[in-house]
N, C-alpha and C positions, 0 to 999 in steps of 0.2 A: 504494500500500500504506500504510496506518495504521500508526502508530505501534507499535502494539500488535499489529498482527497477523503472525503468524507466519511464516517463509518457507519451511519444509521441510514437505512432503507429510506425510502421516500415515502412511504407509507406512514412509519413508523415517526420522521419529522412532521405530515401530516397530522398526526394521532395524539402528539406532545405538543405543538405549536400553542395552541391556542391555551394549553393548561399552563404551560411557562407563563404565555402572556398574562393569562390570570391575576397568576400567580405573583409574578414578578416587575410587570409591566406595567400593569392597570393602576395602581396605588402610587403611580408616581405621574401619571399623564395629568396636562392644564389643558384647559378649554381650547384653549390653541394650537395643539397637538393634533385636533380634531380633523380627520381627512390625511394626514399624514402615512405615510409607511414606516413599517415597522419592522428592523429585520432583528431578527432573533436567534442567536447560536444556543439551542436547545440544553444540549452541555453545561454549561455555565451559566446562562441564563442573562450575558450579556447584550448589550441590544444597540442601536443608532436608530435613529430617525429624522428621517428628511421628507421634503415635500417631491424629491424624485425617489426612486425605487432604486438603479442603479448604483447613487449616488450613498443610498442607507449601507447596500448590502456592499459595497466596496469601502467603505470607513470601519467599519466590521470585521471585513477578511483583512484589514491592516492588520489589525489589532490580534485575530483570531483566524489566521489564516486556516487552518484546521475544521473551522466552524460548519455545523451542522443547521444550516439557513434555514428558518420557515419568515415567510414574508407575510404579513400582515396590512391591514391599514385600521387606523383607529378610528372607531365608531362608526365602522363598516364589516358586513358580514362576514366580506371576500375582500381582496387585494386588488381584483377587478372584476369588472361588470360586461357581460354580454349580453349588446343588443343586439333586435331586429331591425334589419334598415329595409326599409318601405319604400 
């Protein structure tokens, strides 16, 4: 395994993501945070967030190149939304 490459399934960051965030995430978010992405190294339960997605999760792998990503957005269901275009 590389340096760099991850160790938990995608599933399994799917399955923990949101209970980190919980857990770890939620009791420190300001109203202003709201709409924002949220990238999450499940592991440790470190995080960034920015108003890009890119920009979250690469301030993150500085830090925790290792990191097992789940990406989020706050006070939103999903990370993104699919529409229908008519």
């Amino acid at each position: 395994m590389s340096t760099t490459e991850p160790h938990r399934s995608p599933e399994e960051v799917d399955r923990l993501g949101p209970e980190v965030f919980d857990r770890g995430v939620r009791p420190s978010l300001r109203p202003e945070d709201h709409g924002k992405f949220v990238a999450i190294d499940i592991g440790s339960g470190d995080y960034e967030l920015d108003e890009d997605d890119y920009t979250a999760i690469m301030r993150l792998r500085d830090r925790r190149p290792r990191a097992d990503v789940w990406l989020g957005r706050v006070g939103e269901p999903a990370a993104y939304r699919m529409r229908a275009v008519r």
